[in-house]
C-alpha positions in Angstrom: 0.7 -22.6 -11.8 1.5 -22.4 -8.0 0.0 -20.0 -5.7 -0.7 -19.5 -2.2 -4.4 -19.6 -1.0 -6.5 -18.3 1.8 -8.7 -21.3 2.7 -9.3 -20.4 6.5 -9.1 -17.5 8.4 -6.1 -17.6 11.1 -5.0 -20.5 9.2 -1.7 -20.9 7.1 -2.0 -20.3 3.7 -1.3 -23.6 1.3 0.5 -23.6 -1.6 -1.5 -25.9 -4.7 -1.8 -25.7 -8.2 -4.1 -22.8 -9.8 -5.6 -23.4 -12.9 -5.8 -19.1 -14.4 -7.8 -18.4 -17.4 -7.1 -16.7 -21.3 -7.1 -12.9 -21.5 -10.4 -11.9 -22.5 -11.5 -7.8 -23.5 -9.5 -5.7 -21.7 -7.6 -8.3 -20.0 -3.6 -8.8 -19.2 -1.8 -11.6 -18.3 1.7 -11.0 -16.1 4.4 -13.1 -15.6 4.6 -12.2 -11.6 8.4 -11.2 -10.7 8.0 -10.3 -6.8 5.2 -9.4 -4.4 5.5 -8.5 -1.0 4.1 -9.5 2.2 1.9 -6.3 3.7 -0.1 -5.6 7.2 -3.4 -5.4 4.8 -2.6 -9.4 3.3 -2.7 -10.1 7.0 -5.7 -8.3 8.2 -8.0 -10.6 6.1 -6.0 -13.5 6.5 -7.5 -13.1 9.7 -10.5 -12.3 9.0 -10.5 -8.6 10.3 -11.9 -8.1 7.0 -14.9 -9.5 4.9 -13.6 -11.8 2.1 -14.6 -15.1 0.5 -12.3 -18.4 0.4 -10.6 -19.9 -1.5 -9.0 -17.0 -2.1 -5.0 -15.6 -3.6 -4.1 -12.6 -1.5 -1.4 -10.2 -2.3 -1.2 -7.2 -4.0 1.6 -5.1 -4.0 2.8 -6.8 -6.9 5.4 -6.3 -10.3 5.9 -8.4 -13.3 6.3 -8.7 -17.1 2.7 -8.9 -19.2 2.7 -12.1 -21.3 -0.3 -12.0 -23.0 -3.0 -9.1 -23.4 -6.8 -9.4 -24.7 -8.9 -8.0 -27.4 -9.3 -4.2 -26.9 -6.1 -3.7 -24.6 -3.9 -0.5 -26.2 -1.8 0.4 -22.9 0.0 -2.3 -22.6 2.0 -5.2 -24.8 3.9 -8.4 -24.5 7.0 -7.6 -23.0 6.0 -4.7 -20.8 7.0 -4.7 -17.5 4.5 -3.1 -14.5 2.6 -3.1 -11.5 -0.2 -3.9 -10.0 -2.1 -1.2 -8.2 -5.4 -2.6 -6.3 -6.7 1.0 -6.9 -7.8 -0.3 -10.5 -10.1 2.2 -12.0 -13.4 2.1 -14.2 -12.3 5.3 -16.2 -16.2 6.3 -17.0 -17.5 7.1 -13.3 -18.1 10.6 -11.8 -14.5 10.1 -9.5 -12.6 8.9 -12.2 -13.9 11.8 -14.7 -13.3 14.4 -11.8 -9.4 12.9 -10.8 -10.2 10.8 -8.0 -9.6 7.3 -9.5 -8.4 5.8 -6.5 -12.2 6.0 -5.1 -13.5 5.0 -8.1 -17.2 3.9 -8.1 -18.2 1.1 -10.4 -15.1 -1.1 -9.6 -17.6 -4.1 -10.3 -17.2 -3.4 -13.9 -13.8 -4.9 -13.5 -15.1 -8.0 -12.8 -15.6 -11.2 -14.9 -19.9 -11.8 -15.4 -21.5 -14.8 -13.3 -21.7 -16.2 -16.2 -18.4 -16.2 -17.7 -15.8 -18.4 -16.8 -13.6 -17.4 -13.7 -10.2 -16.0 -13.7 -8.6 -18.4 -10.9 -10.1 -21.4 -10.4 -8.8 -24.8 -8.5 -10.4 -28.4 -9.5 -12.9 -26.9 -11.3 -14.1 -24.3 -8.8 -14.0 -20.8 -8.5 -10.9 -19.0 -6.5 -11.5 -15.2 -5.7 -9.2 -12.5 -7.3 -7.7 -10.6 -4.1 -8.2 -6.9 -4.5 -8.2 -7.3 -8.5 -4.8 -8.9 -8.7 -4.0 -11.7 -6.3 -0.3 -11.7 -6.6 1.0 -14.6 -4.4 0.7 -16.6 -7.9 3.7 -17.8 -10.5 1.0 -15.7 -12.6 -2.1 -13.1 -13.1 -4.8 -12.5 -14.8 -5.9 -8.7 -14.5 -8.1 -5.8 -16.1 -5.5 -3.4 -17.8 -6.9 -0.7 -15.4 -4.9 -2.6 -12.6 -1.5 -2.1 -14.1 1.1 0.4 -15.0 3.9 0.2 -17.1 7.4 1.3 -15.7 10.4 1.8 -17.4 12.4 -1.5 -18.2 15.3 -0.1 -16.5 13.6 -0.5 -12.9 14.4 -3.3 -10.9 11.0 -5.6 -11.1 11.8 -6.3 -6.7 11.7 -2.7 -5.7 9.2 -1.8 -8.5 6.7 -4.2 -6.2 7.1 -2.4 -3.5 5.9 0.6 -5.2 2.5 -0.9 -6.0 1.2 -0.7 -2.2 3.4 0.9 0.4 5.3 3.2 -1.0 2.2 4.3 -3.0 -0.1 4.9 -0.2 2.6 6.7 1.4 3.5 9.0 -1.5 0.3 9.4 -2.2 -0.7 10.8 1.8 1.3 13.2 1.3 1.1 14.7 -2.3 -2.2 13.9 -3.0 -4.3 13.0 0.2 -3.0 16.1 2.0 -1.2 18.2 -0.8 1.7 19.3 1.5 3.8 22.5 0.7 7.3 22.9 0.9 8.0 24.8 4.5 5.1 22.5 6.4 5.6 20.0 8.9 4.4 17.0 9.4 4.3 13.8 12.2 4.2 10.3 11.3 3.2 7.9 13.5 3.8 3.8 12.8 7.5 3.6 10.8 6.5 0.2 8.4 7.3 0.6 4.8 4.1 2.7 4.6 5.5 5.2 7.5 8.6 5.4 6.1 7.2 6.1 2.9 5.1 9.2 4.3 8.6 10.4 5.4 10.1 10.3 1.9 7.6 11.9 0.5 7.4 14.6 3.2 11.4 15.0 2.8 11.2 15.3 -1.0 8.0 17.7 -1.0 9.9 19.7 1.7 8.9 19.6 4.9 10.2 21.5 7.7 9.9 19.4 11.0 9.3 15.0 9.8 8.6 13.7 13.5 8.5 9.6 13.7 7.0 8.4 15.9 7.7 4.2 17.0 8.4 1.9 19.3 10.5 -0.3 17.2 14.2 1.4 18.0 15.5 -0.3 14.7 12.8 1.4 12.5 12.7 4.9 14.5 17.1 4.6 13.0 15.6 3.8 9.4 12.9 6.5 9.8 16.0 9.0 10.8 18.1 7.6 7.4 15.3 8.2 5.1 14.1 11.8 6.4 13.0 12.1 9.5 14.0 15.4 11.5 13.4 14.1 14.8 12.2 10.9 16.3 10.0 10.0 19.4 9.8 6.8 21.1 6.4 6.4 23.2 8.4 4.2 25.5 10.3 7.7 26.3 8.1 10.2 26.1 4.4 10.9 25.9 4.5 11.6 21.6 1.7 14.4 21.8 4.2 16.8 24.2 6.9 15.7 22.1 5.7 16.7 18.6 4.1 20.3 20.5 7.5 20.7 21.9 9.3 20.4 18.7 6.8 22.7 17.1 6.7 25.7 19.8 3.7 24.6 21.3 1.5 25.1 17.9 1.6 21.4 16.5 2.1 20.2 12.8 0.4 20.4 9.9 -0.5 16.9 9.4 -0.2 14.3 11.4 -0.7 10.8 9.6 -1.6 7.5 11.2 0.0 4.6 9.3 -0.9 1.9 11.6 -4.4 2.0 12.0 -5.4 2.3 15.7 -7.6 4.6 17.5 -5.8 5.4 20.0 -3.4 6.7 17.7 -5.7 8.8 15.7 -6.3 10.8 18.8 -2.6 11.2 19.4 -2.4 12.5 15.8 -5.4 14.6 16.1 -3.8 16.1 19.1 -0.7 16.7 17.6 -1.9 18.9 15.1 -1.8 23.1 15.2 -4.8 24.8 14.3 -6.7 24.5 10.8 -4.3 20.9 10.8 -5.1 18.2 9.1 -5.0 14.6 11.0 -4.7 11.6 8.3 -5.9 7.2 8.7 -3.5 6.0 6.2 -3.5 2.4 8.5 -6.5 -0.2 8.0 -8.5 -0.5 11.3 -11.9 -3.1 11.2 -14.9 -1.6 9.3 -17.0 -1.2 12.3 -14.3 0.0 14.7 -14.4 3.3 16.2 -12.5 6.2 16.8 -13.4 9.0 19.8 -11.8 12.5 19.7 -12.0 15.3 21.8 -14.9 18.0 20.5 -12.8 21.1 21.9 -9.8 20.4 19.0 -12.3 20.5 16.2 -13.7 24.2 17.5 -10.4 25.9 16.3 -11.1 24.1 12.3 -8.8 21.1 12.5 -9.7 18.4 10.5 -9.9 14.2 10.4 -9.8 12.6 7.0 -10.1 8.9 5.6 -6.9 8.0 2.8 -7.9 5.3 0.4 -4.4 4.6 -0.6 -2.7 8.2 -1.2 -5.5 9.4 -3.3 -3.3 8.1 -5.9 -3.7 8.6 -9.6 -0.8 5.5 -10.1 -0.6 5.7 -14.4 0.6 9.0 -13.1 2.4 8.5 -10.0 4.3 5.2 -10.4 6.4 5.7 -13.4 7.4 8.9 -11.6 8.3 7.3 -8.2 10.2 4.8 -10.2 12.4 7.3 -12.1 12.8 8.7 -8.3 14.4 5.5 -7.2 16.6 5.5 -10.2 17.8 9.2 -10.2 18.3 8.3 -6.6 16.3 10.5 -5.0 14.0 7.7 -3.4 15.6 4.7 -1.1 13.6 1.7 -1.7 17.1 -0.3 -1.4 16.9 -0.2 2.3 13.7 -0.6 2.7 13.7 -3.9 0.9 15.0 -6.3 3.9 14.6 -9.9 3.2 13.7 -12.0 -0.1 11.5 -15.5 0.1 10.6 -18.3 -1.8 6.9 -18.5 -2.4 7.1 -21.9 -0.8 7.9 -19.9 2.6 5.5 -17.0 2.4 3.9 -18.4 6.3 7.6 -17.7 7.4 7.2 -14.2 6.0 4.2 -13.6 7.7 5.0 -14.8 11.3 8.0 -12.1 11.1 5.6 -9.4 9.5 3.8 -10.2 13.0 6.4 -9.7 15.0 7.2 -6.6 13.5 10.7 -8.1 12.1 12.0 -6.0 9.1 10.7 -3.3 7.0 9.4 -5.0 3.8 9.6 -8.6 2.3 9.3 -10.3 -1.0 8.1 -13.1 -2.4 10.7 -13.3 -5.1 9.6 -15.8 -7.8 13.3 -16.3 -8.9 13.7 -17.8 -6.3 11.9 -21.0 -6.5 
């Protein structure tokens, strides 16, 4: 099967023949439909984040399971899903207490050393990305890494639900539990951003403050929810967001870049007893400084490993959303590729060109 490796950092990736295993126990194999191209692909592309090569990336990724293993009951032939790189053990103390999305023995999802290797290319071991790697005609997956979805839900936009739209819902329902009347600022209006805003319009928020430099997604941010926008080209975003809340501050403020310095703009944005979220990947060693004086008055800074989500629970129901109409993923679905131009994809991810792209299998 074709599929696009990582075999240098800051290098293209190059598209070769994979060679992916049988299901064995517990194991599905998915006919891949779409995946798209996300910030966190490109962080270890570059190697802003430990991982070995050869390697398939991607992982916000739908499909239709073609073959399952011994001991799988979830799932069958037929069933259409997503991937969720939040795949869960099931038996440790976070995924016994309803925190599978920090579950703790993730190893256990893993093929032995001495079993042969899911992906592999002339003989040689290629690592799974994230337990799916979904820039491949195929995978080869634990069942704990999928959910089924109704059949009824276009397999494109489902995709899109297995990583940004996830981690955005997720911020806000599960990571800070928002109730209706609260309000809330987002800052960084990608498809995780301006999935933080749906989910803060559905769960009722009172003031939805984006906050961008890109003019074209600050207008999408404004369709999909937001009550008020703020450009950092215009205006300083803290004064903005205090002036829009009476001089008291939101909530929760959620970073859904990844950047320090936006952290402390979040952090300073919020009222007392708020609640500042890193929803954005920064570099494991990197740093954040914030002020001490904020903290006396019991405001808070919190990690968010992909909304907290529980996704057997929560995808199904954000797909129903998007069929009852209730969630646009439509519009933020803005270009479709082959997977033989997934480097093009990735240069306009860069420049910050679109809200979310696909790499539509169909299509090749």
């Amino acid at each position: 099967m074709k599929a696009a490796l990582l075999k240098e950092f800051g290098a293209d990736l190059v598209i070769e023949d994979v060679t992916l295993g049988n299901p064995a126990h517990n194991e599905v194999r998915v006919q891949v439909a779409a995946t798209g191209l996300c910030h966190t692909d490109l962080h270890f592309m570059r190697g802003h984040l430990p991982l070995s090569v050869p390697a398939v990336l991607g992982h916000e990724t739908a499909g239709i399971v073609q073959a399952v293993g011994a001991g799988v009951n979830y799932l069958k032939p037929g069933d259409h899903v997503i991937g969720c790189l939040s795949a869960f053990c099931g038996c440790c103390d976070m995924c016994l207490s309803g925190r599978p999305s920090i579950c703790e023995d993730g190893d256990s999802l893993h093929r032995n050393s001495d079993e042969p290797p899911r992906l592999s290319s002339g003989g040689r071991p290629v690592q799974q990305f994230m337990n799916l790697s979904g820039f491949a005609e195929e995978i080869l997956v634990h069942e704990n890494a999928l959910s089924k979805v109704d059949t009824a839900m276009p397999l494109d936009r489902a995709a899109l639900i297995g990583c940004g739209v996830m981690t955005g819902w997720g911020a806000v329902t599960r990571t800070a539990q928002l109730r209706a009347g609260e309000s809330v600022a987002v800052f960084g209006c990608g498809a995780v951003g301006l999935s933080t805003i749906q989910a803060a319009r559905l769960a009722g928020a009172l003031n939805i403050i984006a906050v961008d430099l890109n003019v074209d997604r600050l207008a999408m941010a404004r369709k999909l929810g937001a009550t008020h926008i703020v450009n950092p080209k215009e205006t300083d975003p803290v004064d903005a967001i205090l002036a829009e809340t009476g001089g008291k501050g939101v909530e929760y403020a959620f970073d859904a870049v990844g950047n320090p310095k936006l952290v402390e703009q979040c952090f300073l944005s919020t009222r007392k007893g708020g609640t500042t979220i890193m929803i954005g990947l920064m570099g494991l060693d990197e740093k954040v400084a914030l002020p001490f004086g904020h903290f006396i008055a019991e405001r808070k800074v919190m990690g968010c490993d992909m909304g907290s989500n529980q996704f057997r629970v929560d995808m199904p129901r954000l797909a129903r959303l998007y069929m009852d109409g209730r969630l646009n993923l439509d519009d933020m679905l803005t270009d479709r590729l082959p997977l033989s131009r997934i480097n093009d994809g990735f240069a306009a991810l860069d420049r910050g060109e679109g809200i979310r792209t696909i790499i539509d299998f169909g299509l090749e």
